[in-house]
N, C-alpha and C positions, 0 to 999 in steps of 0.2 A: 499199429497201436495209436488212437488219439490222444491229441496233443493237448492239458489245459494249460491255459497264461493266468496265475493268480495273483491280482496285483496285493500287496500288504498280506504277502504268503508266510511271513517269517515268525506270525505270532496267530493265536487267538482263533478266531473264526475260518480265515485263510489257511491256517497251517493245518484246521481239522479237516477242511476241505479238502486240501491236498493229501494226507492221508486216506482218506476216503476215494479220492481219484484214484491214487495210487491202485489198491485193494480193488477198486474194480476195473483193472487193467488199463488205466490209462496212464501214457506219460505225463509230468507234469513239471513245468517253469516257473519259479516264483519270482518274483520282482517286489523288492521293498528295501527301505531306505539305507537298513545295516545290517552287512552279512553276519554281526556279531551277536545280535539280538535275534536271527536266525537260525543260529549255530545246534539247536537243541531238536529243530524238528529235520535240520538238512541230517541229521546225524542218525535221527528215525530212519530216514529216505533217501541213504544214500547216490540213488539213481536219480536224484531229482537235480533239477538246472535251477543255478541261483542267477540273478542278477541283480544289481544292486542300481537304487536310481529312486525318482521322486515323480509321480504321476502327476507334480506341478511344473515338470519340466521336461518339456515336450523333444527336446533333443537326448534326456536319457531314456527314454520309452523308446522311441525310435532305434537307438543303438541297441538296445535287448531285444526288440523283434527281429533285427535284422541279423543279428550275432545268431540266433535261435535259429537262422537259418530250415525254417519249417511255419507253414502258417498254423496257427492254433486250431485247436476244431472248436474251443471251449475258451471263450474269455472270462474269467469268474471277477467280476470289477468290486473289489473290495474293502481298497486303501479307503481309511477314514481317519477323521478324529472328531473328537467334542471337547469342549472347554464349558465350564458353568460360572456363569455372571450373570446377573440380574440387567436386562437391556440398558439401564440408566447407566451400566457401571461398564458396557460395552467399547471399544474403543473401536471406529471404523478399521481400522489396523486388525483388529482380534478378529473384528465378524468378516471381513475380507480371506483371512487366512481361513478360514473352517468352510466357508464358500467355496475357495481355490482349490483344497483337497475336496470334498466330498461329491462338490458338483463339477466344477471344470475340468478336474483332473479328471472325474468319471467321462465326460465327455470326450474328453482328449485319447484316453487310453481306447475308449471305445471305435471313436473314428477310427484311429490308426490301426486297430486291427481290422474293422471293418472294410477297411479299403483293400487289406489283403484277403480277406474270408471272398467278399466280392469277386475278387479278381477269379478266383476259385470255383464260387459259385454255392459254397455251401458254409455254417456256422451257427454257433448257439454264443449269446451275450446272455450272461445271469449278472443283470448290475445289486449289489445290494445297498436296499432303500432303510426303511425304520418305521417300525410304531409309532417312534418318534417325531414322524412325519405325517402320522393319521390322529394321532392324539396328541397336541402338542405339552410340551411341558414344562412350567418355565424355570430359567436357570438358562436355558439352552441356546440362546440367543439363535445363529445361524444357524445351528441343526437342522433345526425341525425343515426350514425352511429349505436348506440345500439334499434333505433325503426327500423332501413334497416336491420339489423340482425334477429329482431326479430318476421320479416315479412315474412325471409326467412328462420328463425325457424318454422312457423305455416303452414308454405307448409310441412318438413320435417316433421313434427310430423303429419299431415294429412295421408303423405305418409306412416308412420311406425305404428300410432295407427288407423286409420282407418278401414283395416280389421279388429283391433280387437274392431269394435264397436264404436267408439268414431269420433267427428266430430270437430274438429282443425281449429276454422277461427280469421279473426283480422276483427278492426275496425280501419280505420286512420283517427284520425279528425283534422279537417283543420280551419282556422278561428271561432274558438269558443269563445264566448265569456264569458270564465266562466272559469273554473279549472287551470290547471299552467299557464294560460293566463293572469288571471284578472288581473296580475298590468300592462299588457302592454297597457291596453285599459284604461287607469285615466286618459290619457288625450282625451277629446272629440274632437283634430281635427285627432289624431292617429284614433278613430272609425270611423270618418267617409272618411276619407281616404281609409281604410282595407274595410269598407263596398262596397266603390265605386270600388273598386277592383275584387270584388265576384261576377260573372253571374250573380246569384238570387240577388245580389244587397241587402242583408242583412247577418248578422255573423249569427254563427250557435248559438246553446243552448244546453245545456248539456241536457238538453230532448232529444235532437234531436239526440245525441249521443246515449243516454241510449235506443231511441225508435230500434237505428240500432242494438246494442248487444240483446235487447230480441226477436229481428225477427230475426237475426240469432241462437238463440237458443230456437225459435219454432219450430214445424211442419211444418210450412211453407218453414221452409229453411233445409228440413231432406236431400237435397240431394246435397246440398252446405257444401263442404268441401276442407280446404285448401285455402279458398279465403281471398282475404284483401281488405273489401267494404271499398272504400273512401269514406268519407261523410264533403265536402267543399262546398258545394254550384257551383262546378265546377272549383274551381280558380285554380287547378293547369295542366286543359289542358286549361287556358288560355293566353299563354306566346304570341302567334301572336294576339289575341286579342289587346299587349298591346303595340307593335310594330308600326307605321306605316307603309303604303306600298308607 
């Protein structure tokens, strides 16, 4: 049975993910900061392996692969967070922290399995990037910046692990209606605004997420490497769209 490692498993996008691992018969590990805020989907998936720990500290990452005692086939790199201030109102302290998780920690957790997928000689990395990252939008201070980095990390690690085996892609999701989104959608005219905004003319779901990371970490996508599948229902080549002429 393959193994996935999903980092910030215990809620939102991670937890549909694992779900969905689960159901297509893979085993699955979650690693995310509190087993207690996890307790709702470990309880979906009884079989699942929790670990508790912070992908900005690289000696707890270390102790849950090594406890895991199994090298992952599947890293789904997905610990995030955002915070909204206007850059003026940023504190080098604020944009430092949302750097450290999105991007370093992305880097961190990815090396350290990589070195074990390596040793192996085989593995799939799905890091998740952001729209957020191809359209920037402000509020967001580091975001944008640390999911655009970290897009242009999953090319470079395509390019360096690749021969030796391993297959480096992202997922950018875009109007979702679910994980570090959900408080922006409480108010019902904000949803149907954002909806009427999307080509397909509806938000996405964290299914809809989770269905793009385990098709890129099938068979089906064995010769897809280095890529970063958007998945927004189109909205962000629709800027003429929204233009008149």
């Amino acid at each position: 049975m393959p193994l996935a490692f999903i980092t910030g498993g215990g809620v939102g996008l991670g937890a549909e993910t694992a779900r969905l691992a689960q159901a297509q018969g893979w085993e699955v590990a979650l690693f995310d900061l509190s087993r207690a805020r996890a307790e709702p989907v470990l309880a979906e998936l009884p079989a699942a392996r929790f670990f508790e720990g912070d992908v900005t500290r690289e000696e707890t990452v270390t102790a849950a692969l090594d406890a895991l005692g199994a090298v992952p086939d599947l890293l789904v790199n997905n610990a995030g967070i955002v915070t909204f201030k206007p850059l003026l109102e940023t504190s080098t302290e604020d944009f430092a922290k949302v750097i450290a998780v999105n991007l370093t920690g992305a880097f961190t957790v990815a090396r350290l399995v990589a070195e074990r997928m390596i040793a192996r000689g085989s593995g799939s990395i799905v890091n998740i990037t952001s729209t957020g990252g191809i359209a920037t939008s402000p509020g967001t201070h580091a975001y944008a910046g640390a999911k655009r980095g970290l897009a242009a990390m999953t090319e470079l690690m395509a390019q360096e692990w690749g021969p030796l085996g391993l297959r480096i892609n992202a997922v950018a999701p875009g109007m979702i209606h679910g994980g570090m989104s959900t408080t922006v959608y409480d108010d019902n005219a904000v949803v149907e605004r954002r909806r009427m905004g999307v080509p397909s003319r509806r938000l996405g779901t964290e299914h809809d997420i989770a269905e793009a990371v385990m098709w890129l970490a099938s068979d089906a996508a064995s010769y897809v490497n280095g890529h970063e599948l958007v998945v927004d229902g189109g909205v962000t080549k629709a800027t003429m769209s929204m233009i008149p002429r």
